[in-house]
C-alpha positions as a Python dict, from the first residue, in 0.01 Angstrom:
ca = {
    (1, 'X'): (0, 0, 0),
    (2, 'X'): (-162, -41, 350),
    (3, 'X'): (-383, 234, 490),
    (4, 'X'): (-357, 222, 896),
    (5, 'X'): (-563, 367, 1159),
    (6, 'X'): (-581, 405, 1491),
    (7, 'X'): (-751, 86, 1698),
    (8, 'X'): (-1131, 200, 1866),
    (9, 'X'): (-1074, 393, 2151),
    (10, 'X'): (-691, 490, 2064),
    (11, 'X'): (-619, 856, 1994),
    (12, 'X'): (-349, 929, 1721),
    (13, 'X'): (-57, 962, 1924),
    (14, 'X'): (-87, 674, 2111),
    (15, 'X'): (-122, 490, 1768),
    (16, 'X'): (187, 648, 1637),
    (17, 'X'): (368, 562, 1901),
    (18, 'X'): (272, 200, 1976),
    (19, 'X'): (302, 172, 1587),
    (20, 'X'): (660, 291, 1559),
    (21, 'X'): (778, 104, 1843),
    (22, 'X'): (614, -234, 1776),
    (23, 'X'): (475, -292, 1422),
    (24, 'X'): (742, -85, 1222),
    (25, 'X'): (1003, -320, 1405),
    (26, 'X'): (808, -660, 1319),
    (27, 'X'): (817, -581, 966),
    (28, 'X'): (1164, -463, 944),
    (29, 'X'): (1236, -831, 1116),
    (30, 'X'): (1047, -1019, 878),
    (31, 'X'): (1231, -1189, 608),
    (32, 'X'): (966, -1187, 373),
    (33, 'X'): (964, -789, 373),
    (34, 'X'): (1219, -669, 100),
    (35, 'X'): (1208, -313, 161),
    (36, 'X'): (916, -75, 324),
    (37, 'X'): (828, 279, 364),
    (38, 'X'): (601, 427, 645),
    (39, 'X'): (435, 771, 580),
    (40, 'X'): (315, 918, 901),
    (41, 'X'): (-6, 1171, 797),
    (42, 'X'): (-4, 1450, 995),
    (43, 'X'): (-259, 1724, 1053),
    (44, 'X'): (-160, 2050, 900),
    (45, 'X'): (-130, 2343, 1183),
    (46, 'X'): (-385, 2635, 1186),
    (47, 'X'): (-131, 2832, 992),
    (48, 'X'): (-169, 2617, 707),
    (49, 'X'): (-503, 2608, 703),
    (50, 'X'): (-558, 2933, 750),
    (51, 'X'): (-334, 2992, 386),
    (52, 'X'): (-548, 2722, 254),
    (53, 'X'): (-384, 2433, 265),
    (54, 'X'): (-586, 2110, 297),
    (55, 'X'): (-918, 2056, 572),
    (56, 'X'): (-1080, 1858, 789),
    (57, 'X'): (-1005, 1474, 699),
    (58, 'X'): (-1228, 1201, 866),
    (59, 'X'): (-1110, 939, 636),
    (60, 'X'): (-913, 782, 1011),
    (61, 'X'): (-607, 744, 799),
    (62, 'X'): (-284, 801, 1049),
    (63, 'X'): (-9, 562, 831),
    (64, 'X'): (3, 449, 466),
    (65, 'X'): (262, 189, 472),
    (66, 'X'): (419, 95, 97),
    (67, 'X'): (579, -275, 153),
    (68, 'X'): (738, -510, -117),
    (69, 'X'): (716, -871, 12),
    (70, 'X'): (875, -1217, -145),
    (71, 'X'): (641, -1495, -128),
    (72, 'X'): (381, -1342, 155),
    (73, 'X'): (51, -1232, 165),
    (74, 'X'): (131, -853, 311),
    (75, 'X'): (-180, -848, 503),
    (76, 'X'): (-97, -1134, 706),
    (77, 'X'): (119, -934, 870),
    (78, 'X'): (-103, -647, 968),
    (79, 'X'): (-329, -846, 1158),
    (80, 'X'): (-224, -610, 1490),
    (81, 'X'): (-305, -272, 1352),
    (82, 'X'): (-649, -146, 1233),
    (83, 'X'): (-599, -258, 854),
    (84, 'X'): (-845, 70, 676),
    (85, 'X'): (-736, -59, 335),
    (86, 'X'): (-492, -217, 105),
    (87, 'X'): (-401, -156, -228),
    (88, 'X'): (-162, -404, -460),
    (89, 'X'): (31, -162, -691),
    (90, 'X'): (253, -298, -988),
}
């Protein structure tokens, strides 16, 4: 699991966007990348807040990326994107 956030100076949707069209597309090209899974995080809208669902989240998380590899060291392949953290999960 990769935790992505937005590059200094970037807001979110800039980040979103330069993410889905570039690094979502290198990793689906890369033949060392088995499968993957991007989960956008979203901010919930007033409404939800206001019925209590989550707060404010500073953490600069936009994208947790889950990616199986064969024979690669995943991060080398982040190198592009603002790499918050990285988890291996068995």
């Amino acid at each position: 699991m990769i935790l992505i956030g937005a590059n200094t100076g970037q807001i979110s949707e800039d980040f979103k966007s330069a993410y889905l069209d570039s690094h979502s597309k290198k990793l689906a090209a890369n033949n060392y990348v088995k499968e993957y899974v991007t989960n956008g995080i979203t901010e919930p809208t007033q409404e939800m807040m206001d019925a209590g669902w989550g707060g404010a989240d500073d953490s600069g998380i936009l994208v947790i990326d889950e990616v199986w590899t064969d024979g690669i060291d995943v991060l080398s392949i982040y190198r592009d994107v603002n790499v918050i953290g990285a988890y291996e999960c068995n």
